[in-house]
C-alpha positions in Angstrom: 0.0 0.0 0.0 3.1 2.2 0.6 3.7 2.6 -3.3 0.0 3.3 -4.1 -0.2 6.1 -1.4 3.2 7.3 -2.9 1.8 7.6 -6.5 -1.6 9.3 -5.3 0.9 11.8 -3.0 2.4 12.5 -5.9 -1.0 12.9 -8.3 -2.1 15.3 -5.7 0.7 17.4 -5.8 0.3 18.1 -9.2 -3.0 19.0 -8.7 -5.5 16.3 -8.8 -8.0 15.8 -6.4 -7.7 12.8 -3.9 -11.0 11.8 -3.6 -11.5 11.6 -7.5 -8.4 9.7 -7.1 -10.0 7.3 -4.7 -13.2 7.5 -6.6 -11.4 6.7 -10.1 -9.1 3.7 -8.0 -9.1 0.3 -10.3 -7.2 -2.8 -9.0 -7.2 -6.1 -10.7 -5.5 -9.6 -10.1 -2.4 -10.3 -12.2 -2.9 -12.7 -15.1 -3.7 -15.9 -15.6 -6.1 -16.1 -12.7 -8.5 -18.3 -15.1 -6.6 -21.0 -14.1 -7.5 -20.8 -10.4 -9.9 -22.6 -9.3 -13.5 -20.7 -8.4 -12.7 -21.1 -5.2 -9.3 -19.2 -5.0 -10.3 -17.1 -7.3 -13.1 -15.7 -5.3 -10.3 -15.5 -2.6 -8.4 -13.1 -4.5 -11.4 -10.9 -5.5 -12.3 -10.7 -1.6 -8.8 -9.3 -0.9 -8.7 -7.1 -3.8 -11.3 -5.8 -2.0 -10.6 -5.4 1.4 -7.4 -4.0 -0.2 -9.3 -1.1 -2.3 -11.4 -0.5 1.1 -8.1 0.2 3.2 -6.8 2.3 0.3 -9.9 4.7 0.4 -9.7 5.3 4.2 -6.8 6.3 4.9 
């Protein structure tokens, strides 16, 4: 999370907006997670989640 807050830091200091930042915030899984199973897959979704959700508050 360290190098995420460091590249919105240094968005914001060039003028953008943090919350449309936040707002505009996509992550994805790497590739190839086809080949997980359904089960791990929807493991990784759930942390890409909790992930986004610690991003946007703090």
């Amino acid at each position: 999370m360290k190098k995420i807050r460091g590249g919105i830091d240094q968005l914001r200091k060039k003028g953008l907006d943090k919350n449309v930042l936040l707002d505009s915030l996509i992550l994805s899984p790497s590739c190839g997670l086809g080949t997980f199973d359904p089960g791990r897959a929807q493991e990784v979704f759930e942390l890409l989640s909790q992930t986004s959700s610690l991003i946007k508050k703090s």
